[in-house]
C-alpha positions in Angstrom: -23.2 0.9 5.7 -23.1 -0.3 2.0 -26.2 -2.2 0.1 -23.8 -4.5 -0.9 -20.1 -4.9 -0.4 -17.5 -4.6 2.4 -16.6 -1.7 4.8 -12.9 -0.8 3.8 -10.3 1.5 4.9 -7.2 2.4 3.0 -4.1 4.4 4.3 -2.2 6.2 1.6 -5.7 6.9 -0.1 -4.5 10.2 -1.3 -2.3 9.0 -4.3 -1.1 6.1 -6.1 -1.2 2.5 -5.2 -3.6 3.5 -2.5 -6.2 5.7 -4.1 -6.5 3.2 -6.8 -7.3 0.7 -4.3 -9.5 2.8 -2.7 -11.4 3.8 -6.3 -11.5 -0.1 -7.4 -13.4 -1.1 -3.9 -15.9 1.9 -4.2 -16.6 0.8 -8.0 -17.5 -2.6 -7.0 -19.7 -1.4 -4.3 -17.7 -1.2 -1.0 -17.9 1.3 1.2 -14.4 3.1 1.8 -12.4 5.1 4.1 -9.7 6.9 2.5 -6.9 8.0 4.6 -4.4 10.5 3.8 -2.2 13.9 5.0 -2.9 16.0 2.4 -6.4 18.2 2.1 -5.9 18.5 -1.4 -5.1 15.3 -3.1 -8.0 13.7 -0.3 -10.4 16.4 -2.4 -9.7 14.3 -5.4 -10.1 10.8 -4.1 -13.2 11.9 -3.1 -14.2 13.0 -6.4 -12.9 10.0 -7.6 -15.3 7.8 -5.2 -18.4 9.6 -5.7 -17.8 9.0 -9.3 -17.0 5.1 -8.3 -20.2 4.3 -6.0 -23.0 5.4 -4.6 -21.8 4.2 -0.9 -21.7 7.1 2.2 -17.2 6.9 1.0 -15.3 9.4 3.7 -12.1 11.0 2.9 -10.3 11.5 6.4 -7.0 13.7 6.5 -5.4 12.0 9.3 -1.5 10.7 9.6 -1.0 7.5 10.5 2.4 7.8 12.4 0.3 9.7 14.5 -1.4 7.5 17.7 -4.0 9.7 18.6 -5.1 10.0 14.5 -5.0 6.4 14.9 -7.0 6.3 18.1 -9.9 8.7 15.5 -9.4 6.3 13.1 -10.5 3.4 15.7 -13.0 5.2 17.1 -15.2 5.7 13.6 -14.7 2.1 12.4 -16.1 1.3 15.6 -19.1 3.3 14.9 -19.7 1.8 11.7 -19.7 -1.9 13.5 -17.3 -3.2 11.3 -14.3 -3.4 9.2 -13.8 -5.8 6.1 -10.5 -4.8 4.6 -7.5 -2.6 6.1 -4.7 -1.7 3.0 -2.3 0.0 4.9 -0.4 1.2 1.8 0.8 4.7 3.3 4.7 4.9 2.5 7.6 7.4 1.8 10.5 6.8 0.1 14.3 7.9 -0.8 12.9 11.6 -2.2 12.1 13.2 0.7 11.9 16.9 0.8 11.6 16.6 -3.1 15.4 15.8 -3.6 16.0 14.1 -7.2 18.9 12.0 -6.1 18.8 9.8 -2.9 21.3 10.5 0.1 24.6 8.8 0.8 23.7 6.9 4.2 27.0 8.9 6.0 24.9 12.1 5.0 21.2 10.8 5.3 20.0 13.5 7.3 18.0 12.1 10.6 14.7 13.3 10.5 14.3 11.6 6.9 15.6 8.5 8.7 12.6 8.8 11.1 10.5 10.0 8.8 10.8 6.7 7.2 10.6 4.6 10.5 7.3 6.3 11.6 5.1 6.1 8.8 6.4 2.9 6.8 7.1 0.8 10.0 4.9 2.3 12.8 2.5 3.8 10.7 1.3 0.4 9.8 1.8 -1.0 13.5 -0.5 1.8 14.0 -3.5 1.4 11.8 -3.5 -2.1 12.1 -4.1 -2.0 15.9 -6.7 1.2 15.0 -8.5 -2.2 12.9 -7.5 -5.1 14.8 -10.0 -5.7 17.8 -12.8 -5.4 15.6 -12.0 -7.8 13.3 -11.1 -9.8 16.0 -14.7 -9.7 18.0 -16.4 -10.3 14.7 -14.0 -13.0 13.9 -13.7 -12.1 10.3 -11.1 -9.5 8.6 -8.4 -9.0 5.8 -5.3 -6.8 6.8 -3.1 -6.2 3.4 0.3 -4.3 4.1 2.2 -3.3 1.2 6.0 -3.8 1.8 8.2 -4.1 -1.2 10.4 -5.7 -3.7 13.1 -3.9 -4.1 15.0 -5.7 -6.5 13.8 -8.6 -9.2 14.8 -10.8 -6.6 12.5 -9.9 -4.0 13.3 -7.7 -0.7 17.1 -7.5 -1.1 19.0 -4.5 0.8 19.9 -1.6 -1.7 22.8 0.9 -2.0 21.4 4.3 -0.7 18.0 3.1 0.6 19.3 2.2 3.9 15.9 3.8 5.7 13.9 2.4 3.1 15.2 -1.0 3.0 15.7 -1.4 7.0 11.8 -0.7 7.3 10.3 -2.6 4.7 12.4 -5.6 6.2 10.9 -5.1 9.5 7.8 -4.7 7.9 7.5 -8.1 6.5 8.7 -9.7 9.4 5.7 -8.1 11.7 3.2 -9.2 8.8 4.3 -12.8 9.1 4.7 -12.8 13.0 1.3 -11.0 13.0 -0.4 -13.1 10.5 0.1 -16.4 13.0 -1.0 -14.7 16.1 -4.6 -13.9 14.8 -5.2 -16.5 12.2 -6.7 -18.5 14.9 -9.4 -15.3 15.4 -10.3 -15.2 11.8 -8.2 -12.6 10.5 -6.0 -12.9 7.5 -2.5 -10.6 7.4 -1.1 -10.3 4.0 2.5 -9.1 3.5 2.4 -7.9 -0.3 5.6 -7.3 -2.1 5.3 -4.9 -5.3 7.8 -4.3 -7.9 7.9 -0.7 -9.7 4.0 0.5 -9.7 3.3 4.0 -11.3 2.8 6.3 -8.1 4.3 9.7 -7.3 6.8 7.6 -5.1 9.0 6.7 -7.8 7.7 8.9 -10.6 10.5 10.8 -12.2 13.1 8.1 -11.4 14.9 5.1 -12.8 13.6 2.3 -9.9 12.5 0.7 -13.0 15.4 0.2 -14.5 16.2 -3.5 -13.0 12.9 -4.7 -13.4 12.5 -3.4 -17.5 8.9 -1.9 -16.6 6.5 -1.1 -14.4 3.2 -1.8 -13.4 0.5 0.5 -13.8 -1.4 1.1 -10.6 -4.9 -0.2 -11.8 -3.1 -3.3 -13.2 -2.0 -4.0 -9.4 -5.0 -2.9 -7.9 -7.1 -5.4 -9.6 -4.2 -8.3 -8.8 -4.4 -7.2 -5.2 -8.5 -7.4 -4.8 -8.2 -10.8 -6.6 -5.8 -12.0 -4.1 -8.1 -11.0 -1.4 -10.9 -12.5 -2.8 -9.5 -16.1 -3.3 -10.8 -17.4 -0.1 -11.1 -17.1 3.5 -9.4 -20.5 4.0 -6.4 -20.2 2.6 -4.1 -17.7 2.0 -0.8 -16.6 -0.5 2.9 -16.2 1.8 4.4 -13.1 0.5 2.9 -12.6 -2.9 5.9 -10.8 -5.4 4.0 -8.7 -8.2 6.5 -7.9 -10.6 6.1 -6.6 -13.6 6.5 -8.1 -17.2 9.4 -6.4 -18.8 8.5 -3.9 -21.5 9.1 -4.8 -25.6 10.1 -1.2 -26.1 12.9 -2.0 -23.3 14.0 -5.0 -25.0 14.4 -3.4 -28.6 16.1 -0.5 -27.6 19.8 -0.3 -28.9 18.8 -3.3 -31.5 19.9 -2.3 -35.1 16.8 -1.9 -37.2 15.2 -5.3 -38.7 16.6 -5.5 -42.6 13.6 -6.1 -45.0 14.3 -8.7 -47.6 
């Protein structure tokens, strides 16, 4: 257990929006579980946490679509007594298998389809359950899952995002279903809905382009924990964190400025 803080876990630790997360709790002096598939990128979360706080932090390379990694997940958050904070932030997006340009729906290949639906839909079904009877028995718990806004507008539908989009829409509507079942136990369910946030899931792309900017992943993490840590007696409905759209954006193609 921490000196001080909360015991967190965070899915999707391995990268991005989720091992920025992860780093901001352990530098304020939680203690976090860091989920995530891959060995190596876990190796440098770790690093990352050591170098963030002094609290026992454990990297754990399980897969969240996965029910019995769930079921190991449940199982070491029981022995630890308690669980403070779940981010289920574990996602994949239109690039699978590395492809640069997303796939027309008529050839979407299948397994990307359900590639999508187990980790973005029942990947978070999963860890939540893996959290939720222990926050329920001590009365007390945040669950954050990070769903999407895909266009400046909020959660619209998009052309060529049609596994994407279908989840993420699911998504929300568990969060909110969700968040009225257990208020009544103590636990807070927050649907969050980013814009554009620098990750590896849309580095290399133009998802900005609508939104004229981005938002850098320590920029959101900090919103995110400040959400959290409003109150435990009131809460946001689906928070939108958009970003502010960039000067250089707005310049370019402007003729130079004339000096007088």
């Amino acid at each position: 257990m921490p000196p001080s803080g909360k015991v967190c876990i965070v899915t999707g630790a391995s990268s991005g929006i989720g091992q920025s997360l992860a780093v901001a709790m352990a530098s304020r002096g939680d203690l976090v579980l860091a989920i995530g598939r891959s060995a190596e990128r876990l190796a440098d979360t770790r690093a990352q946490l050591e170098a963030a706080g002094s609290a026992a932090h454990q990297t754990l390379q399980l897969d969240v679509a996965s029910e019995a990694d769930m079921a190991t997940l449940r199982g070491i958050a029981e022995d630890l007594g308690r669980v403070d904070i779940l981010i289920a932030s574990a996602a994949v997006g239109r690039g699978l298998g590395g492809r640069a340009l997303p796939w027309p729906t008529a050839e979407l290949p299948v397994e990307n389809w359900q590639a999508m639906v187990d980790v973005n839909l029942h990947g978070v079904f999963l860890a939540n359950m893996a959290v939720l009877p222990l926050m329920q028995a001590q009365e007390n718990g945040d669950i954050v899952n990070i769903c999407s806004s895909t266009t400046p507008r909020g959660l619209r539908g998009t052309a060529l995002a049609p596994g994407y989009a279908a989840t993420k829409f699911a998504l929300a509507d568990f969060g909110r279903t969700l968040a009225q079942e257990v208020a009544p136990d103590g636990v807070r369910v927050r649907t969050i809905f980013p814009g554009p946030v620098e990750s590896p899931l849309i580095k290399d792309t133009l998802l900005d382009g609508p939104f004229g900017g981005r938002i850098s992943d320590t920029s959101f993490a900090d919103a995110l924990l400040g959400l959290i840590d409003l109150g435990q007696d009131g809460v946001v409905i689906d928070p939108h964190f958009l970003p502010v759209p960039s000067r250089s954006r707005k310049r370019r193609g402007k003729p130079p400025k004339q000096e007088t």
